[in-house]
C-alpha positions in Angstrom: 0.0 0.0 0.0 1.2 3.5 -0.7 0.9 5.8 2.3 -0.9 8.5 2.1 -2.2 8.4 -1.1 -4.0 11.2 -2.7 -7.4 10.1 -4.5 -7.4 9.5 -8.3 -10.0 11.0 -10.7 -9.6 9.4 -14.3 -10.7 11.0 -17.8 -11.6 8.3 -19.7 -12.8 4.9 -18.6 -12.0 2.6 -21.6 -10.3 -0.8 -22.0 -7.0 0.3 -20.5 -7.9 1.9 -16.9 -11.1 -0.8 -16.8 -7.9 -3.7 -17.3 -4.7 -1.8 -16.2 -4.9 0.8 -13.8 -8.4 0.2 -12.0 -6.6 -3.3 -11.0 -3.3 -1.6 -10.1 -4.2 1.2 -7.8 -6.9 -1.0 -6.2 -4.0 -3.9 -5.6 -2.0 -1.0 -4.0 -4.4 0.7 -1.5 -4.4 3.9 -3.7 -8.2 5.1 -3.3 -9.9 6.1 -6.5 -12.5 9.1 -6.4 -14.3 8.4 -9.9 -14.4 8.7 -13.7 -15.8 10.8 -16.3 -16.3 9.4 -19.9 -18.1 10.6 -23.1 -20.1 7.1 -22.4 -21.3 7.8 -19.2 -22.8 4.2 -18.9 -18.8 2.9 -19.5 -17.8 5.5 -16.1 -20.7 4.2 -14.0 -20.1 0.5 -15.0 -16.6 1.2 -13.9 -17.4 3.3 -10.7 -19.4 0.3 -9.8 -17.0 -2.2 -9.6 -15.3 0.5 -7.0 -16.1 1.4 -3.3 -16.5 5.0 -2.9 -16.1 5.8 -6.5 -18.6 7.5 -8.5 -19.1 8.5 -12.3 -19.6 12.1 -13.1 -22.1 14.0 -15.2 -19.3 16.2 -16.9 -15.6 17.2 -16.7 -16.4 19.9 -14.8 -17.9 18.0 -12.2 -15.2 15.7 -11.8 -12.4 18.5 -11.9 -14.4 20.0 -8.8 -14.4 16.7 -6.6 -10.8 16.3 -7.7 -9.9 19.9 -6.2 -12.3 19.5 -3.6 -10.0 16.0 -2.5 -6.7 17.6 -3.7 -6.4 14.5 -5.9 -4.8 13.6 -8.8 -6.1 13.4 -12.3 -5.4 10.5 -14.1 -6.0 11.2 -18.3 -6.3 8.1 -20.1 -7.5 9.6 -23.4 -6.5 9.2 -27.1 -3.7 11.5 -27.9 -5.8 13.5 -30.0 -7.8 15.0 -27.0 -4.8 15.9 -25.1 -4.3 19.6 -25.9 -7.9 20.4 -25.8 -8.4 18.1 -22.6 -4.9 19.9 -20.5 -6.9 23.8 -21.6 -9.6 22.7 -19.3 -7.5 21.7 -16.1 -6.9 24.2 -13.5 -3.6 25.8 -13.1 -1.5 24.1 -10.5 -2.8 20.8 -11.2 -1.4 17.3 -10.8 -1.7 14.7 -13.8 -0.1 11.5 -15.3 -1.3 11.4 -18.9 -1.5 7.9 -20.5 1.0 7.9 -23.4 1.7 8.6 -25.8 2.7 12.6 -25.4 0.8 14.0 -28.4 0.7 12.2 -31.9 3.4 14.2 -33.5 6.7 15.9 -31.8 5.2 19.3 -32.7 2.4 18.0 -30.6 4.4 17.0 -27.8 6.1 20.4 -27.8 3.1 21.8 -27.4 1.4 20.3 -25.0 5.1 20.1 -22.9 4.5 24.5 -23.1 0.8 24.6 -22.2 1.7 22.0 -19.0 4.9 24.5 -18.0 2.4 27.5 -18.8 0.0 26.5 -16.6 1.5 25.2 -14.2 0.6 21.5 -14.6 2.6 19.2 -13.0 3.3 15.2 -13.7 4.5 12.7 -15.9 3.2 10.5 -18.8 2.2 7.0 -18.0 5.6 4.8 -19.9 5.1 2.6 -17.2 7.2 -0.7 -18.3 9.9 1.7 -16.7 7.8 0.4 -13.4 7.1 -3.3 -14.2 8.5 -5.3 -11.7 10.5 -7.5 -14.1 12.4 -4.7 -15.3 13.1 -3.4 -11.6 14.3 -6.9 -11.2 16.3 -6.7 -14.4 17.9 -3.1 -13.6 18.7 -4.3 -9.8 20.8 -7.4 -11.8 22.4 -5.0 -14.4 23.4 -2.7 -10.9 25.3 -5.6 -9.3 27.6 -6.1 -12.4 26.2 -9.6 -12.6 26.2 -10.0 -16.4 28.4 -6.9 -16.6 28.6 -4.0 -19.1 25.5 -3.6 -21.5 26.6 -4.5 -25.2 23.1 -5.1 -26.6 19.6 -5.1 -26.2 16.8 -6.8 -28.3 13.1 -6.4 -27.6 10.9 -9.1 -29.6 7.4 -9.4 -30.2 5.7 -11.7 -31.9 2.1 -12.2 -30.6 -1.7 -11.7 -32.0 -3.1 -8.0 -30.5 -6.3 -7.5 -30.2 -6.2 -4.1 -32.3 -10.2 -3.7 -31.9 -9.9 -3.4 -28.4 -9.2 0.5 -29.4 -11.2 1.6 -32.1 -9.5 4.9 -32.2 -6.4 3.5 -33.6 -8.2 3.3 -36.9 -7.2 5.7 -39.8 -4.3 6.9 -37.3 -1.3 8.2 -39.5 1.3 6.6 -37.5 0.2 3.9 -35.0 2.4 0.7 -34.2 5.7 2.8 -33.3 3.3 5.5 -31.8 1.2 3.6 -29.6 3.6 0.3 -28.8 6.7 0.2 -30.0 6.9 3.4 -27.9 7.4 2.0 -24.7 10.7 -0.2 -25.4 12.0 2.8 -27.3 11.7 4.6 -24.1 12.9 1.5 -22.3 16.3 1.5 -24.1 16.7 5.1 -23.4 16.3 4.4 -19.6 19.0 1.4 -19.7 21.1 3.3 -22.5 20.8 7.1 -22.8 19.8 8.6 -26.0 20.7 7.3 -29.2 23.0 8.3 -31.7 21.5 6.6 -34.8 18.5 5.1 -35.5 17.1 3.1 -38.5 13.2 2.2 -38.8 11.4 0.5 -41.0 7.1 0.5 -40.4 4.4 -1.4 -42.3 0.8 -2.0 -42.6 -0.8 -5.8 -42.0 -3.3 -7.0 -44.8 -5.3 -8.3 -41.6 -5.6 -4.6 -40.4 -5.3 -2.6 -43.5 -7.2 0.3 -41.4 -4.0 0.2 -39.1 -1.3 2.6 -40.9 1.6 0.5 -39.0 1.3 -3.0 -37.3 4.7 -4.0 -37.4 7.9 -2.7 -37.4 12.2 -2.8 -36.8 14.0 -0.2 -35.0 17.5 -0.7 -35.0 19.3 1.7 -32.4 22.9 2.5 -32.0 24.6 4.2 -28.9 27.8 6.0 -27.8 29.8 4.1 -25.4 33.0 4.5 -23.9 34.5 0.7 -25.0 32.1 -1.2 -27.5 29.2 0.4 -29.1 26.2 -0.3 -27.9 23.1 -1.4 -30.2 19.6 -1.9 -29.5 17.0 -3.7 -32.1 12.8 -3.6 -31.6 11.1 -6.0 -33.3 7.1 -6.4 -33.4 4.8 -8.4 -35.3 1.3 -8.6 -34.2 -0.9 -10.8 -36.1 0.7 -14.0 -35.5 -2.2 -16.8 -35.7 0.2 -20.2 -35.1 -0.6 -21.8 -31.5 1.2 -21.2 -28.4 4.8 -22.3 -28.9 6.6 -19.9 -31.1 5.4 -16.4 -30.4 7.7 -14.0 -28.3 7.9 -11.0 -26.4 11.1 -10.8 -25.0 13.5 -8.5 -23.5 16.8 -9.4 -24.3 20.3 -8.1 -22.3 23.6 -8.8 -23.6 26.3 -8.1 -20.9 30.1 -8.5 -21.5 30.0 -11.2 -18.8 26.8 -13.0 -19.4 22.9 -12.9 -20.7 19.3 -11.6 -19.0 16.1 -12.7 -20.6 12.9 -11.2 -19.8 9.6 -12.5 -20.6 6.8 -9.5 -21.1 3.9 -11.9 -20.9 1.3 -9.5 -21.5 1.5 -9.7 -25.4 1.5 -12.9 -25.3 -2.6 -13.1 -24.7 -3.7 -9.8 -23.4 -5.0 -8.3 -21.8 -4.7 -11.4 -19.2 -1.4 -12.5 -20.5 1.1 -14.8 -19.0 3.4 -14.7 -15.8 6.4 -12.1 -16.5 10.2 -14.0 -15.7 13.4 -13.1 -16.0 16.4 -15.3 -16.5 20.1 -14.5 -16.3 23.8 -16.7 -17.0 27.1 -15.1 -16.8 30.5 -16.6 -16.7 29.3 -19.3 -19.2 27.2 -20.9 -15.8 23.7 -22.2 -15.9 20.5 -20.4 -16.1 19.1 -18.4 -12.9 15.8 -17.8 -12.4 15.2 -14.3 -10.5 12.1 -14.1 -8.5 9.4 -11.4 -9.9 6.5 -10.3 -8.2 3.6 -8.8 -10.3 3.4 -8.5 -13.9 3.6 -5.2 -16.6 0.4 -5.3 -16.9 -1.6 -4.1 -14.3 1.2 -3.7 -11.4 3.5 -1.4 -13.6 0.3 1.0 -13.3 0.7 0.9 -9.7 4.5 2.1 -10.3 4.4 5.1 -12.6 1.0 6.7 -9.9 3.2 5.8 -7.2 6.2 7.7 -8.3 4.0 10.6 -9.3 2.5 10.5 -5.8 6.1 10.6 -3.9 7.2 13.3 -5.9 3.8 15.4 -5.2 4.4 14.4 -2.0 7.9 16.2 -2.1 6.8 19.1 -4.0 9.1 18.5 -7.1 8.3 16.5 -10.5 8.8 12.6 -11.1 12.3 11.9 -11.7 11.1 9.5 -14.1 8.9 10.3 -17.1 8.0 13.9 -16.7 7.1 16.2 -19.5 10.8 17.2 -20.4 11.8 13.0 -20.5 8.6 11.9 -22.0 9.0 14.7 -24.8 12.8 13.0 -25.3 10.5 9.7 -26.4 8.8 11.7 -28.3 11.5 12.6 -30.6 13.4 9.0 -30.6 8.8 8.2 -32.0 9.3 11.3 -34.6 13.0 10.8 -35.6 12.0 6.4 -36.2 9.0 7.8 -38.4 11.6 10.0 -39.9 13.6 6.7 -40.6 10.8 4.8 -41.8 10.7 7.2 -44.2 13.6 7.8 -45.5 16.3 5.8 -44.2 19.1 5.9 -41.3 18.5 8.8 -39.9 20.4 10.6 -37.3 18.8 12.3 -34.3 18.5 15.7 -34.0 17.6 16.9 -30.3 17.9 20.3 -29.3 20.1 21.0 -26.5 
């Protein structure tokens, strides 16, 4: 349980806060105040299934009870709504906003100046950061167990239930957008930002309403012995039987191997226990104990972290507007890439 949590107040109650973070913050004593939707039936079967929680008429009710409790407002909405959905909150306000940050980097950039504008405090919600197998994962790689990071390779190869989010239709960029985007910020949290990048995106004759459902991301990093690569791989309409799909996080150390298993993907949204394995020194496989799974206690994670650091006064250390913009470019320069080819980064300083 987190200790003196302040009450969440979610806009939006659709497939992911009904199967992520309703689950999460309920699993970790975080109290939930209520939801507002355009379907109000979809908040008040929600609030339902939630003691104390209610659903609200309008946005404006909501951001009253929320002020009212000094709680925090959780935004899981399409990307699209963001800027028009962050006008509306009061100044001074608390948020996590469900990735991704915008649709575009010019979207990003804005809604990163109407948050600093208005005082808007928070982070964006890339919460594999928090999944317990990649705590475990990052605790190994701090030991020195398998040594000094050479590569990294995220696999996927699973069947996703696309229609579960109708909004992702007619999207101009999607898979990299709205997927892909959380192990590209993953490899930026175990490897800094990248130096080159090379994307390649596609369409799926099963989902030809889907402008990307699969795609390669090869990344390459400055490093002060080897360089440092990182490859992301998804493919999402594999229909063969349990035995040969994937959704892996690989770690190549110069002393020896972790593998993680993201078992979400592999039948969501109920998926499949999360593990992590490790060898170094040419020795036998370990198994490393993991709690929870990405999906929901990851959820659990990113609103805790925002809570501490509300707590503190200060902004998340992970994941706040200035970092989650940083994603946003790695999304805008791979689209880039897709494109046109290898394409180098260019961040402003």
């Amino acid at each position: 349980m987190i200790p003196e949590s302040r009450p969440i107040f979610f806009l939006g109650a659709g497939a992911i806060v009904r199967d992520a973070h309703v689950p999460a913050y309920r699993g970790a004593g975080i109290p939930i105040g209520g939801f507002v939707d355009l379907d109000r039936t979809r908040a008040e079967a929600l609030a339902a299934t939630v003691p104390g929680a209610r659903a609200f008429a309008s946005l404006a009710e909501l951001l009253d009870a929320t002020s009212a409790a000094s709680g925090i407002l959780d935004i899981a909405l399409p990307p699209q709504a963001l800027a028009r959905t962050i006008d509306a909150l009061p100044a001074g306000s608390t948020v996590l906003i469900q990735k991704p940050f915008g649709r575009t980097l010019a979207e990003a950039t804005e809604l990163r100046d109407a948050l600093a504008r208005r005082g808007i405090r928070g982070a964006v919600n890339f919460q594999l950061r928090h999944a317990p197998v990649v705590r475990v994962l990052r605790a190994l790689l701090a030991s020195g167990a398998i040594g000094e990071i050479v590569d990294v390779e995220l696999r996927v190869v699973c069947s996703m239930p696309w229609d579960t989010w109708p909004f992702l239709a007619g999207m101009p960029r999607m898979e990299i957008l709205m997927h892909s985007i959380h192990y590209l910020d993953l490899c930026r949290a175990l490897l800094g930002e990248p130096t080159r990048v090379w994307s390649w995106a596609a369409p799926h004759p099963a989902a030809r309403e889907i402008a990307d459902a699969r795609s390669t991301t090869i990344l390459a990093f400055e490093s002060h012995g080897a360089p440092r690569r990182a490859v992301v791989t998804t493919y999402h309409h594999h229909i063969a039987p349990e035995s040969h799909d994937a959704s892996h996080l690989r770690v190549e150390g110069t002393r020896g191997t972790a593998v993680a298993r993201l078992g979400v993907n592999l039948d969501y949204p109920r998926g499949r226990p999360d593990t992590l394995s490790w060898s170094a020194d040419g020795g036998a496989w370990r198994d490393e104990p993991v709690v929870g799974n990405w999906f929901p206690h990851a959820f659990a994670g990113s609103m805790g972290a925002l809570l501490e650091a509300a707590r503190a006064g200060r902004d998340p250390a992970d994941s706040n507007f200035d970092d989650a913009w940083r994603t946003m470019a790695l999304v805008e320069t791979c689209y880039k890439s897709a494109a046109a080819g290898e394409t180098v980064p260019e961040l402003p300083r």
